[in-house]
C-alpha positions in Angstrom: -38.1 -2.8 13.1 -38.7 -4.6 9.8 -35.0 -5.8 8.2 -36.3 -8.1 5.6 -39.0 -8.6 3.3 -39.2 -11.4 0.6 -42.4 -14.1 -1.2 -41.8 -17.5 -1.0 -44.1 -18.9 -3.8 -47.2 -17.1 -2.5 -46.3 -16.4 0.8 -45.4 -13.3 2.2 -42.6 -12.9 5.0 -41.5 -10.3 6.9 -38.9 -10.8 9.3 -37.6 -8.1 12.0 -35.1 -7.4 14.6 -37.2 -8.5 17.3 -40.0 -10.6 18.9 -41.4 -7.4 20.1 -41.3 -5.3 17.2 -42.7 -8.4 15.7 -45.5 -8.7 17.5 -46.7 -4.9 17.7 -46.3 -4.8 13.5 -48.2 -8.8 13.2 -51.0 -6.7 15.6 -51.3 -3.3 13.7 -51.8 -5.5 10.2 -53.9 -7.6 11.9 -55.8 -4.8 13.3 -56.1 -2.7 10.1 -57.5 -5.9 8.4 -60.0 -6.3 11.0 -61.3 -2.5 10.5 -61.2 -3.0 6.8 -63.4 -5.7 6.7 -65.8 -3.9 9.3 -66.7 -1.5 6.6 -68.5 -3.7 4.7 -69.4 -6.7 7.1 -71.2 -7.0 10.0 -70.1 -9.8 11.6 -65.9 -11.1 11.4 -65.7 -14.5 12.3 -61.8 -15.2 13.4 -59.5 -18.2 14.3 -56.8 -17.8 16.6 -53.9 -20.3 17.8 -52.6 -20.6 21.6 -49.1 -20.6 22.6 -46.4 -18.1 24.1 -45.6 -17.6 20.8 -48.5 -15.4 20.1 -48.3 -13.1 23.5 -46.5 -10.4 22.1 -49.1 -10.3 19.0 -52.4 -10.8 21.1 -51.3 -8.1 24.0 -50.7 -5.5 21.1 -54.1 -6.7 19.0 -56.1 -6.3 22.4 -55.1 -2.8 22.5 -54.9 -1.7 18.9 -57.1 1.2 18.8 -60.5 0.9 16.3 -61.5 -2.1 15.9 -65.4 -3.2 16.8 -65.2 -6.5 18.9 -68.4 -6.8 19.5 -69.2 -7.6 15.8 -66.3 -10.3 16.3 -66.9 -14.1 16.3 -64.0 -16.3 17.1 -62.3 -19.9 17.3 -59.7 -21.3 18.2 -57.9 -24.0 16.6 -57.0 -26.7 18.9 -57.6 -28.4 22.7 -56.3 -31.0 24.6 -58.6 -34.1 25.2 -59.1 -34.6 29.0 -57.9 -30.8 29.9 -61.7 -29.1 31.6 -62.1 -25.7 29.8 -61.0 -23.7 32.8 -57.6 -25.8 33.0 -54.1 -23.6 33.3 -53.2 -25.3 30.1 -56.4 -25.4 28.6 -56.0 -23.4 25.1 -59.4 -22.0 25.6 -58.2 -20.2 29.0 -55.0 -19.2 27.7 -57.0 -17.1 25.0 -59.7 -16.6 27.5 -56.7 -14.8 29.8 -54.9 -13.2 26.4 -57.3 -11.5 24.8 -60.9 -12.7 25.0 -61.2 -11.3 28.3 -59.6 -8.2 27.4 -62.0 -7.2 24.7 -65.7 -6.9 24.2 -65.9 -9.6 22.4 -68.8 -10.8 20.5 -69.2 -14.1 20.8 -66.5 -17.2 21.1 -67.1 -20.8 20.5 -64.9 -22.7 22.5 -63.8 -26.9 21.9 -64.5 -28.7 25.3 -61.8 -30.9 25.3 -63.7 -32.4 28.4 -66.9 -33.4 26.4 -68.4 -36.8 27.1 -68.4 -37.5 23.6 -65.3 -36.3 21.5 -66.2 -37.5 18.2 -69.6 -35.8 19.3 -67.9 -32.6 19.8 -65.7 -32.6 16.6 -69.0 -32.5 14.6 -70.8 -29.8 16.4 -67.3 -27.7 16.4 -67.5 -28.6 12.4 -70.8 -27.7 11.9 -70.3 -24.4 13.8 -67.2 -23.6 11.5 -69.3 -24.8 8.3 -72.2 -21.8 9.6 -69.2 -19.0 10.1 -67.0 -18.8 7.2 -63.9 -17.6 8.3 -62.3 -14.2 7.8 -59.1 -14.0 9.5 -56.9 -17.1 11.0 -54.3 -16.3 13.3 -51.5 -18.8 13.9 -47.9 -20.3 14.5 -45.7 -23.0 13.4 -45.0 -25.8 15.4 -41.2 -27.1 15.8 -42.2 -29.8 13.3 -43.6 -27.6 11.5 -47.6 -28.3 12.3 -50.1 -25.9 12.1 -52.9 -26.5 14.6 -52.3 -29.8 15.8 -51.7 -31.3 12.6 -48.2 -32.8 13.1 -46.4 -34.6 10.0 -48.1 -38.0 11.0 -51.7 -37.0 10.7 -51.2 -33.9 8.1 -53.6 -34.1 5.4 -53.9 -31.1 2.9 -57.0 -33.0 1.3 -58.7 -34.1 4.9 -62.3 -34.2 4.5 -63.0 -33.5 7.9 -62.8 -29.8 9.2 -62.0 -30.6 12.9 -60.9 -34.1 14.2 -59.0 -35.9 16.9 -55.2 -36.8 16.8 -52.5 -38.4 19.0 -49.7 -35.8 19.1 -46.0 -37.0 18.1 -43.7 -36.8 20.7 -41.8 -33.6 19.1 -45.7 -31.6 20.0 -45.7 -32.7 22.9 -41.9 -31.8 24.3 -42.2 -28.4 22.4 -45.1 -28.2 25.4 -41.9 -28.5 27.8 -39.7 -26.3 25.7 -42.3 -23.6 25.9 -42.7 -24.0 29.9 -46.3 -25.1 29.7 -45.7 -28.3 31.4 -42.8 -29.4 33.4 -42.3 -32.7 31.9 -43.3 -34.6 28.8 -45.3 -37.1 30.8 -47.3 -33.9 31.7 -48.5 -33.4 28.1 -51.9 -34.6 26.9 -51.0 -37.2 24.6 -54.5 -36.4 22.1 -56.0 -32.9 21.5 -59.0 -32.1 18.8 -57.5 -29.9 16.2 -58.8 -28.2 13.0 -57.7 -29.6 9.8 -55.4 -28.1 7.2 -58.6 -27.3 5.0 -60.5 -25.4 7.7 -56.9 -23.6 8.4 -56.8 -22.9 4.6 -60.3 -21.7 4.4 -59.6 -18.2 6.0 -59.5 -15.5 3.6 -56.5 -14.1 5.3 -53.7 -15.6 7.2 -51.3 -14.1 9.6 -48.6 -16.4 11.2 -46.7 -15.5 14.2 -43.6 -17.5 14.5 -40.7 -15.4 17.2 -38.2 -17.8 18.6 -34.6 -19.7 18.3 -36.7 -22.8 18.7 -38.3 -22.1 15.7 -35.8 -21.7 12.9 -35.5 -24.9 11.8 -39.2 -24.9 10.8 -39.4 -21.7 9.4 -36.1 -23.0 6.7 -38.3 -25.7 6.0 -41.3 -24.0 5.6 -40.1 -22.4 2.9 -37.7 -24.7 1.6 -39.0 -28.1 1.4 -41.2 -29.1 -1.4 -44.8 -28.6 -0.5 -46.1 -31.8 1.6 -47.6 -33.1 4.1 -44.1 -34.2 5.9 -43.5 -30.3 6.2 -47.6 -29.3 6.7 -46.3 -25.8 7.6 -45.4 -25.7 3.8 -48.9 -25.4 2.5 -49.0 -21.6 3.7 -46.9 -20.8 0.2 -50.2 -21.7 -1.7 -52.3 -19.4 0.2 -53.9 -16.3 -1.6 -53.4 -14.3 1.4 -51.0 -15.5 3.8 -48.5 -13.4 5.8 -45.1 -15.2 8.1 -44.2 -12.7 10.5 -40.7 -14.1 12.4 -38.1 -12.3 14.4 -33.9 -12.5 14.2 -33.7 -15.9 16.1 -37.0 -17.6 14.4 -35.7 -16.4 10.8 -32.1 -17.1 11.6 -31.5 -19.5 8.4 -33.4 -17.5 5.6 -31.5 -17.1 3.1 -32.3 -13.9 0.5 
């Protein structure tokens, strides 16, 4: 159930009583997007993050009733340099396990974080995003308040390059802990390929997913702080069409 709605600058919010109800109403406007845009285009080309975060939201999108995945292309925003694609912890086979597999997919362009050549790989994943204009981006918010990979220290709302290698801060990489998808911080990939804050912002629409205690500090100063790079999460309130879906715990120090 939905117990508050408010707009930060541009952004939309919707908070509610639950991860679950969150997750099943983040789905269902996700899923009516999708269907709307189907009437007039052939192809939707999608972006979508990879974290428990985003179970909820991807379990109720793979069975929301309607929508045509076969005229679905998608992304996905970040990888782990060193991880092979089939990996536990590889983002491509969490998605792979969420919802790709799941779903009659079209077609689903995966980073190798594995590649020989890295730098190599960033452009072809660039040039790839450059060809497919993206529709729909689907995301969360880091503890540090990153989107993708792009964590405070390599942010860059004006990056010129669409998908590029970082070294993640050690707050990324212990949220990789707090989330149980490594059981220590020496565990944790220290670089990962990640798109940039302009390919993010590209997307016509943007849905965030952000459930979680762990996540209330970001989310007050996502939509508190002054827009910057030291908050990169803030940049969402400039979006045309961005939506921040969080639950009781995650949205736990909004103030009306």
């Amino acid at each position: 159930m939905i117990v508050e709605e408010k707009k930060v600058d541009k952004l939309r919010v919707k908070k509610y009583d639950s991860r679950k109800s969150l997750g099943q109403d983040a789905a269902r406007l996700v899923g009516e997007k999708i269907v709307e845009l189907q009437r007039t285009q052939k192809v939707i080309h999608m972006i979508f993050a990879s974290a428990p975060s985003q179970n909820e939201f991807l379990e109720n999108l793979a069975a929301f009733d309607g929508i045509d995945w076969t005229s679905i292309v998608a992304f996905h925003m970040d990888e782990y340099i060193g991880l092979p694609t089939d990996h536990d912890q590889s983002f491509g086979y969490f998605l792979r396990k969420n919802i790709f597999d799941l779903v009659a997919i079209s077609q689903v362009h995966y980073i190798h974080g594995d590649a020989p050549d890295m730098q190599s790989e960033c452009k072809r994943y660039e040039s790839l995003l450059k060809d497919h204009p993206i529709d729909i981006v689907c995301m969360g918010i880091g503890e540090n308040t990153h989107i993708a990979f792009n964590d405070p220290h390599v942010a860059d709302f004006g990056d010129k390059e669409l998908v590029k290698i970082i070294d993640l801060d050690i707050q990324s990489r212990q949220q990789q802990v707090n989330d149980g998808c490594f059981a220590t911080i020496e565990q944790v990939p220290t670089h990962a390929v990640t798109l940039t804050i302009p390919a993010l912002f590209a997307g016509q629409h943007l849905f965030c997913m952000v459930p979680g205690s762990n996540k209330a500090k970001a989310i007050f100063q996502t939509l508190n702080e002054s827009i910057s790079a030291d908050f990169p999460a803030t940049i969402l309130r400039n979006h045309p069409d961005a939506i921040l879906f969080v639950d009781a715990q995650s949205g736990a120090q909004i103030t009306s």
